[in-house]
C-alpha positions in Angstrom: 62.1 -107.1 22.7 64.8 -107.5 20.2 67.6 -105.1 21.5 70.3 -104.6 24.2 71.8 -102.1 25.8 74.5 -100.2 23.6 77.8 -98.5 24.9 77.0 -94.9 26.2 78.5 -92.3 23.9 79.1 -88.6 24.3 77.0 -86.1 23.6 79.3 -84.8 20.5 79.1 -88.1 19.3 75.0 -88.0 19.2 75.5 -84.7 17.7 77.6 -86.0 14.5 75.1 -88.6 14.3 72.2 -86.2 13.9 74.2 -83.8 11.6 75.2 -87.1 9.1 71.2 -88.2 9.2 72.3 -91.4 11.3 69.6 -90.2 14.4 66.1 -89.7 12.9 63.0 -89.2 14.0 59.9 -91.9 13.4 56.4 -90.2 12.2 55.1 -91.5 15.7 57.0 -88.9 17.6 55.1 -85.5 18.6 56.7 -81.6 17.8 59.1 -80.4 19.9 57.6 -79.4 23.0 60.5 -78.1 25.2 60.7 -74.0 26.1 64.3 -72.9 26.1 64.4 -72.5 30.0 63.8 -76.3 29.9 66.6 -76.2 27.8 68.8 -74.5 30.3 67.8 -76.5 32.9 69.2 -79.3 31.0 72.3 -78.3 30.3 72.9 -77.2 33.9 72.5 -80.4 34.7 74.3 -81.7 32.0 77.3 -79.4 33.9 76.6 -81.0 37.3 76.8 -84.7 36.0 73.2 -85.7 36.9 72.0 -88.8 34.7 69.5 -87.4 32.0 68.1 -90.8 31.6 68.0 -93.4 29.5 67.1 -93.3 25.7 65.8 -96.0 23.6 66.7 -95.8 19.9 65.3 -98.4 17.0 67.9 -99.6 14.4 66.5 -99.8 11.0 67.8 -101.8 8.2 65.3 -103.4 6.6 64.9 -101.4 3.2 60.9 -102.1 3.0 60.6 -100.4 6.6 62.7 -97.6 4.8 60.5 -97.5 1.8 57.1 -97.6 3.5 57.8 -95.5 6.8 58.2 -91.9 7.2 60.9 -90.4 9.3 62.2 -87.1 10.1 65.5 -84.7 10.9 65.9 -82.9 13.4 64.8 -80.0 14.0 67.7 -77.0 14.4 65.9 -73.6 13.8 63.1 -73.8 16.4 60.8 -71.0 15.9 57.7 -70.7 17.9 54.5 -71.0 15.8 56.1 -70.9 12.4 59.0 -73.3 12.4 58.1 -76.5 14.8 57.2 -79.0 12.1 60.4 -81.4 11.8 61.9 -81.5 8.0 60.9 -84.3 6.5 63.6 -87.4 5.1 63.8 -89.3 2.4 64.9 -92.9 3.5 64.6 -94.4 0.0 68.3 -95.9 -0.7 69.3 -94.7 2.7 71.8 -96.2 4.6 71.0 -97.9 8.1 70.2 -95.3 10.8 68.5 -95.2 14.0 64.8 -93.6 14.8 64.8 -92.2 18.1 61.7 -94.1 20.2 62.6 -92.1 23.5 64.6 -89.2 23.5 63.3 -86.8 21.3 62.8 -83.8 23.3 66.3 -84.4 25.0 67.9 -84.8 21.6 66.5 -82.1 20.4 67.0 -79.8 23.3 70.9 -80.7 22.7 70.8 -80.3 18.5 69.6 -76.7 19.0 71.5 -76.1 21.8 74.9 -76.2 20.4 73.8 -76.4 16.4 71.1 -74.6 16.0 68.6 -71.4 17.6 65.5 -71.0 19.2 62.8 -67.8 18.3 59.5 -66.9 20.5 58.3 -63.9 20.4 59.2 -60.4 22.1 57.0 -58.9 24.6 54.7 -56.6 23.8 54.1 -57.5 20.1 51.6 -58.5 18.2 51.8 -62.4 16.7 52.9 -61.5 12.9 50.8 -63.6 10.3 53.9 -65.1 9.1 57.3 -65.4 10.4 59.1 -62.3 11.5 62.7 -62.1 12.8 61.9 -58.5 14.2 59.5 -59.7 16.5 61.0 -64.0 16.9 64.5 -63.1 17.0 66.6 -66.1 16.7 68.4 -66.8 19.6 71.4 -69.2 20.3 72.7 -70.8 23.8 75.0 -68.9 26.0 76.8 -69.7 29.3 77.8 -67.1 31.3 81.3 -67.5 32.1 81.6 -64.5 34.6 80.4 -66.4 37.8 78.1 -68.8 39.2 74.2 -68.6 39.7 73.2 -68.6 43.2 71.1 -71.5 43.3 68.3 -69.5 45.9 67.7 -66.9 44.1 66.2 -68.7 40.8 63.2 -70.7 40.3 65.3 -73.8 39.0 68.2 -74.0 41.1 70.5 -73.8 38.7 74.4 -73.7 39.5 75.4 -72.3 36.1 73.7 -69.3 34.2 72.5 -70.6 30.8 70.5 -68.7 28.6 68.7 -67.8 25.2 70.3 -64.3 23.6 69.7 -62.8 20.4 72.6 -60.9 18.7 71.2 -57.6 19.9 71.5 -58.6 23.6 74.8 -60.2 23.3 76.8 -57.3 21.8 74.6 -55.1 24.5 76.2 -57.1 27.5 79.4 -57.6 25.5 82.0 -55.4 28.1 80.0 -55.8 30.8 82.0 -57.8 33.8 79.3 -59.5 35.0 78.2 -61.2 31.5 81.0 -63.0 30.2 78.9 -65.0 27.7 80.0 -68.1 25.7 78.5 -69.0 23.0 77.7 -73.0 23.6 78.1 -74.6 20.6 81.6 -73.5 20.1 82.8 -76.1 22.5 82.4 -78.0 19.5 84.8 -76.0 17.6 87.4 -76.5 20.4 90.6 -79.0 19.7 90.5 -82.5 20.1 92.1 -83.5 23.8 93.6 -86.9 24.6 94.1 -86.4 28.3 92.6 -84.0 31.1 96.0 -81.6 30.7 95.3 -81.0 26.8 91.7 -79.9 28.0 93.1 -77.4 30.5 95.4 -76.4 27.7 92.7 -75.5 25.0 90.9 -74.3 27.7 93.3 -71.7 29.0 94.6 -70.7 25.8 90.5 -69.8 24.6 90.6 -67.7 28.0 93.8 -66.2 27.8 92.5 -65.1 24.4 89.4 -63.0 26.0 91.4 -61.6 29.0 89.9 -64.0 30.9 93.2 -66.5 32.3 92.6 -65.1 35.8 89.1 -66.5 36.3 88.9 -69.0 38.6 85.4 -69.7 37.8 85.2 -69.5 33.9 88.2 -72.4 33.8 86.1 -74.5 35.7 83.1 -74.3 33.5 84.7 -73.8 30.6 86.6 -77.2 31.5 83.4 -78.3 33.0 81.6 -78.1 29.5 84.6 -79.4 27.3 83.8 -83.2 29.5 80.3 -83.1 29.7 79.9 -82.6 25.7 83.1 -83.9 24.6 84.7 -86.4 26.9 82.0 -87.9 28.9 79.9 -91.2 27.8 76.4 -89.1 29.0 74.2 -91.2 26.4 72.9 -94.1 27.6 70.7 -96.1 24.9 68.9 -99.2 24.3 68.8 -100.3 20.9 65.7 -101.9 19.3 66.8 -104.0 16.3 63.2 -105.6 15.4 62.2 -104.6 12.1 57.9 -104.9 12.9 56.6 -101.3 12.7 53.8 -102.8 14.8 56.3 -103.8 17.3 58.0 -100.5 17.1 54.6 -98.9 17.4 53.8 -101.0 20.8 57.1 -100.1 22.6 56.6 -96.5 21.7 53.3 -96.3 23.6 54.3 -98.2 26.4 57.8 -95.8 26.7 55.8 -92.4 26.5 53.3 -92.4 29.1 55.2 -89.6 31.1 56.5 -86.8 30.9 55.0 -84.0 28.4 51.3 -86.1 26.7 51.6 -87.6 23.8 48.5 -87.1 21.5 47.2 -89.9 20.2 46.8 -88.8 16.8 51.0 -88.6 16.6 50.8 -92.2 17.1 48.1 -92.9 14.8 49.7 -90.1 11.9 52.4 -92.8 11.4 50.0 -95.3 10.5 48.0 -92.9 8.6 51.2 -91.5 6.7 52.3 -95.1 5.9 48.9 -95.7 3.9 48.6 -92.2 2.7 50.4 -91.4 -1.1 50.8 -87.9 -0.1 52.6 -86.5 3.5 49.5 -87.2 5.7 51.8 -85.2 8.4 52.0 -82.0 6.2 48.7 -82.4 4.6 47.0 -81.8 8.1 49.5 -79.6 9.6 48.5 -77.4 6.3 44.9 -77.1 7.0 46.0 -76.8 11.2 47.5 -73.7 9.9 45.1 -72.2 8.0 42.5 -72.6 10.2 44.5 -71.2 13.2 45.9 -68.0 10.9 43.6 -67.4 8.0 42.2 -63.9 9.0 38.6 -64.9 7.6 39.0 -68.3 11.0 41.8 -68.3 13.8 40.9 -70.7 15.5 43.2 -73.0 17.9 42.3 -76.4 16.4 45.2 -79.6 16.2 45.7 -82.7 14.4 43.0 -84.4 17.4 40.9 -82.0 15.6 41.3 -82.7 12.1 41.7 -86.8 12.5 38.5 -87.3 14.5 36.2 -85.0 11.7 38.3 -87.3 8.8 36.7 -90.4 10.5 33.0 -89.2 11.4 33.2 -87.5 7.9 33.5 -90.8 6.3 31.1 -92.6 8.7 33.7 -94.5 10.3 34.0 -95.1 14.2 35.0 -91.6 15.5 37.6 -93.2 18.6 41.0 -93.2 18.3 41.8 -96.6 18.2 44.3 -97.9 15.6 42.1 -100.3 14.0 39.9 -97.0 12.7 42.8 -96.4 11.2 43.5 -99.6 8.6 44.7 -98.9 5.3 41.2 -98.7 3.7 40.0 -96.8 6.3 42.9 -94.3 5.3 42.6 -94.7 1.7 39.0 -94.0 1.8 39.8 -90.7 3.7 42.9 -89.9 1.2 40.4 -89.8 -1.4 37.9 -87.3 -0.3 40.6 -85.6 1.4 40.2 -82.3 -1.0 36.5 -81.9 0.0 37.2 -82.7 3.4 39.6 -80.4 3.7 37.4 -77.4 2.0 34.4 -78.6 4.0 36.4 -77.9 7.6 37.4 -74.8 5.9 34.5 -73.3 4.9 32.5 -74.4 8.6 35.3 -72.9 10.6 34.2 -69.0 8.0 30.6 -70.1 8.9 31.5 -69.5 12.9 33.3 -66.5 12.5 31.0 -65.1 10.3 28.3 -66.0 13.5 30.9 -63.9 15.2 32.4 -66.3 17.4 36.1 -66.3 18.0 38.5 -68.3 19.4 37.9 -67.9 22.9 34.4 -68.3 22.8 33.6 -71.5 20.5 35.2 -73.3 23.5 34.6 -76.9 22.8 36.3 -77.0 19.3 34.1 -80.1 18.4 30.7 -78.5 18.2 32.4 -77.7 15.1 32.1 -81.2 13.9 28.6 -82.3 13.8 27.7 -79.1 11.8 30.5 -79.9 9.2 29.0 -83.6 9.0 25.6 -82.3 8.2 27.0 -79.4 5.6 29.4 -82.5 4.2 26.6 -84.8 2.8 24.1 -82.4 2.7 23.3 -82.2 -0.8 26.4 -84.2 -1.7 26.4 -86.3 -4.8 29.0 -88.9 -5.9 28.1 -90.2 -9.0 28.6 -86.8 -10.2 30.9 -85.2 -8.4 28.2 -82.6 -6.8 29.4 -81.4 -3.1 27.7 -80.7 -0.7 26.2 -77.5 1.1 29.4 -77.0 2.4 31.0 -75.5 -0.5 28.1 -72.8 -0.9 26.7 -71.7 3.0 29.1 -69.0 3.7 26.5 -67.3 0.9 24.4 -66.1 3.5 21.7 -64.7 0.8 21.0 -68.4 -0.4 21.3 -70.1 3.1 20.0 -67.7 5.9 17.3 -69.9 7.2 19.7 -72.8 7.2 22.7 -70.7 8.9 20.0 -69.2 11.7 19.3 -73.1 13.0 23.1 -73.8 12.7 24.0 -70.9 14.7 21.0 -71.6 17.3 22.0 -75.0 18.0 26.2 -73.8 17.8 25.2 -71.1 20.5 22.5 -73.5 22.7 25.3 -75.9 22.8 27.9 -74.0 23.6 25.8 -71.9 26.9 25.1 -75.8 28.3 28.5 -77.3 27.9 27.2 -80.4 26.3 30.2 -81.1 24.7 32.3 -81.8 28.3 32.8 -85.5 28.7 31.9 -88.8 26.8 33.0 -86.8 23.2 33.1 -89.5 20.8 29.7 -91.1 22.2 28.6 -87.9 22.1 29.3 -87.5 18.1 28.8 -90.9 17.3 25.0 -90.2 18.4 24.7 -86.8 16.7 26.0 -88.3 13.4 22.9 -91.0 13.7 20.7 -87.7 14.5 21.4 -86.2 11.4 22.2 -88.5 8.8 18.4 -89.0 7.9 17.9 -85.2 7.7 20.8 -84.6 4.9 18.8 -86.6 2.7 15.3 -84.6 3.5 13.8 -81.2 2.2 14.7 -80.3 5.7 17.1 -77.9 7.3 19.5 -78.6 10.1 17.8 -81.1 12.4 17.8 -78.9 15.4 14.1 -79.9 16.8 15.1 -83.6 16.4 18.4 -83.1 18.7 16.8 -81.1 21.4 14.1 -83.8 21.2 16.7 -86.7 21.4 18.4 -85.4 24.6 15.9 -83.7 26.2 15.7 -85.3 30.2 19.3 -86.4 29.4 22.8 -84.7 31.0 23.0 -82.7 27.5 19.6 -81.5 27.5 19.3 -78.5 25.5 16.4 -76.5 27.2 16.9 -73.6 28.9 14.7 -73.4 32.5 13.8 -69.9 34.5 16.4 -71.1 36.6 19.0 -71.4 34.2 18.1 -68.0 31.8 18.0 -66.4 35.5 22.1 -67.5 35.5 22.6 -66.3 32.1 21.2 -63.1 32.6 23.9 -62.9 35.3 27.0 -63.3 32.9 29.4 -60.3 32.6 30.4 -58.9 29.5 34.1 -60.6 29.6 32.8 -63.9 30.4 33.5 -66.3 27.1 29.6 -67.2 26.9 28.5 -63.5 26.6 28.4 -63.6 22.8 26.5 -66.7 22.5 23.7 -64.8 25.2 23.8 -61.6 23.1 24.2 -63.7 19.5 20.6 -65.8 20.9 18.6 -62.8 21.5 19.6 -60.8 18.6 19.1 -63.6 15.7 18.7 -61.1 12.9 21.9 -59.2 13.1 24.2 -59.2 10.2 26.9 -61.9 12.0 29.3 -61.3 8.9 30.1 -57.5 10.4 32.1 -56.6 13.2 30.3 -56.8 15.9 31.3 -55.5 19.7 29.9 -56.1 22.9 28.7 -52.6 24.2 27.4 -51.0 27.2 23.9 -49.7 26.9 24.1 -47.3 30.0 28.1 -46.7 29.7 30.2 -48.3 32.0 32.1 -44.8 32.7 29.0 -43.5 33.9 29.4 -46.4 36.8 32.9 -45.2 38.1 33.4 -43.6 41.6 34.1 -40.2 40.3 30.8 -39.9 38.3 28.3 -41.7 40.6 30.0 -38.6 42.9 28.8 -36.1 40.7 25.1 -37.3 40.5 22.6 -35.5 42.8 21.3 -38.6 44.9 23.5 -40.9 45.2 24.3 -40.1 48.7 22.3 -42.7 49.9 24.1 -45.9 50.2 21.1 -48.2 49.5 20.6 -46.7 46.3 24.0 -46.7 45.0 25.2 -50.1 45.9 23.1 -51.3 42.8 24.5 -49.0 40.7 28.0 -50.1 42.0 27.7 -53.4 41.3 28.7 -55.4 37.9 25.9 -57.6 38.1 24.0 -54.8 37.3 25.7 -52.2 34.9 28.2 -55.2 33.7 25.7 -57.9 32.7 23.6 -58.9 30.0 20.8 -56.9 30.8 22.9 -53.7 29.9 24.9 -55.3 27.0 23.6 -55.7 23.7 25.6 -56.0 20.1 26.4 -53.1 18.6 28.4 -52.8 15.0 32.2 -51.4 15.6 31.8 -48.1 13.5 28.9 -47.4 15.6 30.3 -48.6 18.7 33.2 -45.6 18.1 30.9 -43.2 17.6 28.7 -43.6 20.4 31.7 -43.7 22.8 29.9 -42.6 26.7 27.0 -40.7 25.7 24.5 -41.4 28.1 22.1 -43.8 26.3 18.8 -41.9 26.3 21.0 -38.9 23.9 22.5 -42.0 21.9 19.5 -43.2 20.6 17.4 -40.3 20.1 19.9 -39.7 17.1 19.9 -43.1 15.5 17.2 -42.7 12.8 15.0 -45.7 12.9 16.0 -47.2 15.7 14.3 -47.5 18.2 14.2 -48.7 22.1 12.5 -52.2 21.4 15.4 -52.8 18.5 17.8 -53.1 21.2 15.3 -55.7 23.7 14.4 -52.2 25.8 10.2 -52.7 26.9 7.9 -49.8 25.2 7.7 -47.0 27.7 11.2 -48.0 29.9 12.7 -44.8 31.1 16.4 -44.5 29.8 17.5 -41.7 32.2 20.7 -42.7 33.9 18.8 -42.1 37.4 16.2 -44.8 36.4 18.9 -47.6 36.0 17.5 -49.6 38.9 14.0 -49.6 36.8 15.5 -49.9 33.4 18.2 -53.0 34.6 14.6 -54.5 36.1 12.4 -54.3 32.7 14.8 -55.3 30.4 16.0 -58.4 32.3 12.6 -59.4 32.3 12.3 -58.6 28.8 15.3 -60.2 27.9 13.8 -63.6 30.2 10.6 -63.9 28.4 12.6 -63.3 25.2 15.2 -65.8 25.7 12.6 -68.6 27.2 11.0 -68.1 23.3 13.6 -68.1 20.9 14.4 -71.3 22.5 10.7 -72.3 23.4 9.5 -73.0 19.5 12.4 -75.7 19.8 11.4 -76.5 23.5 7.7 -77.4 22.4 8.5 -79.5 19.9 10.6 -81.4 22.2 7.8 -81.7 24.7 6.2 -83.0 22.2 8.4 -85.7 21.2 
C-alpha cells in the first residue's frame, strides 16, 4: 500500500473535518447501520479510554478521481427508514479531502452524536408512509450527569449513563435529581483549555451555573468528556495516498470483512455509479423505496435485489462479481434502466394483486424469473414496443397468463426451491424461458416442472408432501399460497382474509363446556387441537367485507344465507354435514377433498412432466 500511519488527532478535530467536507464518504461504503444504544456504548467507552480502533482513511488529490468518483457527507439527521441515505457531494473543483475506507460507522456514530440527532419510531405506532416527527421524534445525545450507572444492572456494562431523549422527555426529567442530563454536543461549545486546571475551570464554572458545583460525580464526567472529545489524540488513522480506484476498491474489501456485512452490491454501486450518467445510488434507492412503501407493493426488497434483476434482465451473468459490472455492462443497463425499472414495478402489483404480502413471498427472488419472462415477452426494440410487463396488471387481457404465473409463484414458494445455489438457480430458469417469450405460448410453467423434476427443486407435490401441507396453521407464512392453490379462480385483486370455516371461538374452553357431549375426553381432544380446527382443512379465503359480517356464526347458519353459494364453492364434499358436533367427520371429508384437489391442480403440470 501507498500510506502510513498519520498522527492521532482528537475527536473534535475529526469533527471540524467532517463539518468543512475534508472527511467524506466513498460510494463503496454501506448506510449507516449503528442503533443509538451502539452509539452509547461507544461513547462510554470513549469515557473509559478504551481504544476504538484503528481507522484507515484514503487521501484524494487527483482531480480525475474527483471528477469520475462519487463521494458522500455525512450523515447528521439519522432518521430510521426515511432519512439513512448519505447526502450526496459534489467533488468537481473540490479541494483535497479524505474518503473514509474504515471508519464509517464510528464516524458517524460521533457526527450525530455531538452534531446531529437520531429518530426511530415510538412504540405502539403505526410506520407513517412518509416521515413523521410525531411518531420519529428526533432525538439528540445526553449524559446523565447525576451519577454513575451501575455496571450490573445493564446489559452493556456501561459506567456512564448515555442516552437518546427527544425534547419532550428532557424537559419531563428536567428537575428531577436523579436526571441531571447534558446535552453532549455542547462540550463542543465549551472554551478552549491550555492546561488540565483551565478544564477544571470551564468545567466548574458550567456546574456552578446549574447548581451543580457540589457534585462530585458530574465534575468528573463532565471533566472526563472535555479530554476524551477535546484533549485526547483518540483517532488513530492510516492514510492511503494511492490514487487507483481499483486499488482503493481492493483494500476496502479486504478491511470490511467484520463487523456489521457489507453487501456486495455497496461495493459494486461504486463501480456502477462511476459508469452511470445519472446517481446509480439514488436511482436504485428510489425504486427500493417504492417498492417497499407504495401501498399498491411493500415489499422488503434491497439494492441485492435490484442489481441482480438489472443483470439477468439484460442477459448478463447474474453473480456478483465485478467484472459483470464493466462499463458496458453498466451502460447497457443505464439504458433500459426506465423499462427496467417499470417492469420490477409492475411484477412486484402482480404479487400483491395474487395477494401475497411481504411475509409470505419469502424468497424475494422468485420475483425475478417472472419479471425476466414479462420483460421480453412481447418486447420489441426496433420500435420501441415493451413488453408484457407494462400491460399484465390488466387482469381482463391477461388472466390465463397471470393464473400460470401465480401457480408456479405459489408451487415455488410451498417447496422452498429458491434456498441455496441462487444465481445457478436463475441462471438456469432464464435459459428455461427465453425460448418461450418468443412463442404463442404462456408462461413456461410445464417446461420448468419438467426441467427439475427428480432434482432437489422438483416441483411435484407427493401424498406425502400435500399430507404436510394439509397440516399448516392458519399463521404459518405458506398458508396463503395453500389456500391461493386451491382456490385459483378468486378475484386475487380484492382483500382477501384467511377465515375460519367452523369459527375458531367455537373451539375455546368455555364453549366446548357448553356443548352437550363433550364430556368424553376422547372426543374432545380432536376438537381441542389446532391441527384440526386451526389448519387448512377448516381455512378457506374469504373477501374482508364478508369476513366482517360473518364474524362466529356457526358455519352451517353462515352459508345457508349466502345466495348462490354453495358447500362445494368453498372445497366442502356434496352431502358433508356442517353441524359443529360433526367436526371430526367434516375436518375428515374435506381434507380428503382438499388432497385429491390439490394432487390435481398440480397433476395437469405433473403429467406433463412425467411425460417429459
Amino acid at each position: 500500500m501507498a500510506g502510513e500511519y498519520e498522527k492521532a488527532i482528537t475527536i473534535e478535530k475529526a469533527i471540524h473535518q467532517i463539518v468543512n467536507r475534508r472527511y467524506l464518504l466513498p460510494a463503496i461504503q454501506r448506510k449507516f447501520t449503528w442503533s443509538s444504544s451502539q452509539i452509547c456504548v461507544l461513547f462510554d467507552s470513549i469515557m473509559r479510554g478504551y481504544p476504538i480502533n484503528t481507522f484507515m482513511f484514503w487521501e484524494v488529490r487527483e482531480p480525475e478521481v474527483k471528477k469520475s468518483f462519487r463521494f458522500y457527507q455525512f450523515l447528521e439527521r439519522y432518521c430510521e427508514r426515511f432519512e439513512e441515505n448519505n447526502p450526496d457531494f459534489d467533488t468537481k473543483g473540490h479541494g483535497d479531502f479524505f474518503a473514509v475506507i474504515d471508519g464509517q460507522q464510528r464516524l458517524t456514530s460521533l457526527y450525530i452524536g455531538l452534531k446531529g440527532t437520531y429518530a426511530y419510531k415510538l412504540p405502539r405506532k403505526w410506520w407513517p408512509r412518509t416521515k413523521d416527527d410525531s411518531i420519529l421524534p428526533p432525538r439528540k445525545l445526553y449524559l446523565n450527569l447525576a451519577a454513575p450507572l451501575d455496571e450490573e444492572s445493564n446489559e452493556e456494562m456501561m459506567s456512564h449513563e448515555f442516552k437518546f431523549l427527544t425534547d419532550a422527555q428532557f424537559n419531563e426529567d428536567t428537575g428531577k435529581a436523579e436526571k441531571i442530563w447534558f446535552q453532549v454536543g455542547e462540550i463542543l461549545d465549551f472554551d478552549a483549555a491550555e492546561t488540565d486546571d483551565d478544564v477544571l475551570d470551564i468545567v466548574m464554572d458550567y456546574l456552578q451555573g446549574i447548581g451543580q458545583e457540589s457534585n462530585k460525580y458530574a465534575r468528573k464526567a463532565l471533566t472526563r468528556l472535555y479530554f476524551a472529545i477535546r484533549r485526547d489524540s483518540t483517532i488513530h488513522f492510516y492514510n492511503e495516498t494511492n490514487q487507483s480506484i481499483d486499488h482503493v476498491l481492493d483494500i476496502f474489501i479486504r478491511t470490511n470483512h467484520g463487523g456489521t456485512p457489507l453487501a456486495f452490491s455497496d461495493l459494486l454501486m461504486s463501480i456502477a455509479v462511476a459508469n452511470w450518467k445519472k446517481d446509480a445510488r439514488q436511482q436504485i434507492d428510489d425504486l427500493v423505496d417504492q417498492v417497499r412503501f407504495g401501498s399498491d407493493m411493500e415489499f422488503s426488497i434491497n439494492r441485492d435485489f435490484v442489481l441482480k434483476t438489472a443483470l439477468m434482465l439484460s442477459d448478463a451473468d447474474v453473480r456478483f462479481k465485478v467484472k459483470n459490472f464493466t462499463g458496458d455492462q453498466v451502460a447497457k443497463i443505464e439504458q433500459e434502466w426506465d423499462d427496467i425499472k417499470t417492469c420490477i414495478l409492475e411484477v412486484f402489483r402482480l404479487i400483491r394483486s395474487f395477494g401475497l404480502n411481504d411475509a409470505a413471498l419469502r424468497a424475494k427472488n422468485a420475483a425475478i424469473p417472472i419479471a425476466y419472462y414479462l420483460f421480453h415477452k412481447g418486447r420489441d426494440k426496433t420500435n420501441g414496443k415493451q413488453g408484457l410487463y407494462a400491460d399484465i396488471n390488466n387482469r381482463a387481457r391477461h388472466e390465463e397468463e397471470r393464473k400460470r404465473i401465480r401457480q408456479w409463484l405459489h408451487m415455488s414458494l410451498l417447496k422452498g426451491v429458491f434456498g441455496g445455489q441462487g444465481d445457478a438457480l436463475l441462471t438456469n430458469l432464464r435459459k428455461i424461458i427465453r425460448p418461450g417469450v418468443s412463442s404463442s405460448a404462456g408462461f413456461p410453467l410445464d417446461e420448468i416442472v419438467t426441467d427439475y423434476r427428480g432434482t432437489a427443486k422438483d416441483l411435484t407435490f407427493d401424498d406425502d408432501f400435500i399430507d404436510r401441507l394439509l397440516k399448516t396453521q392458519k399463521d404459518d407464512s405458506s398458508c396463503f399460497s395453500i389456500l391461493a392453490l386451491l382456490f385459483p379462480d378468486l378475484d386475487f385483486t380484492q382483500s382477501l382474509d384467511i377465515d375460519h370455516l367452523h369459527p375458531a371461538a367455537s373451539f375455546r374452553k368455555k364453549r366446548l363446556d357448553t356443548h352437550v357431549g363433550f364430556n368424553n375426553p376422547g372426543g374432545r381432544s380432536f376438537y381441542e387441537n389446532p391441527e384440526n380446527w386451526n389448519g387448512i382443512a377448516n381455512l378457506h379465503l374469504l373477501n374482508s367485507s364478508k369476513n366482517k359480517s360473518k364474524q362466529d356464526e356457526p358455519l352451517e347458519q353462515w352459508l345457508a344465507r349466502q345466495n348462490g353459494t354453495k358447500a362445494e364453492d368453498l372445497l366442502i364434499p356434496t352431502g358433508t354435514n356442517l353441524t359443529f358436533v360433526a367436526f371430526e367427520a367434516f375436518v375428515e371429508a374435506r381434507a380428503a377433498f382438499l388432497k385429491q384437489k390439490l394432487g390435481s391442480l398440480v397433476g395437469a403440470v405433473n403429467s406433463v412432466a412425467a411425460q417429459g
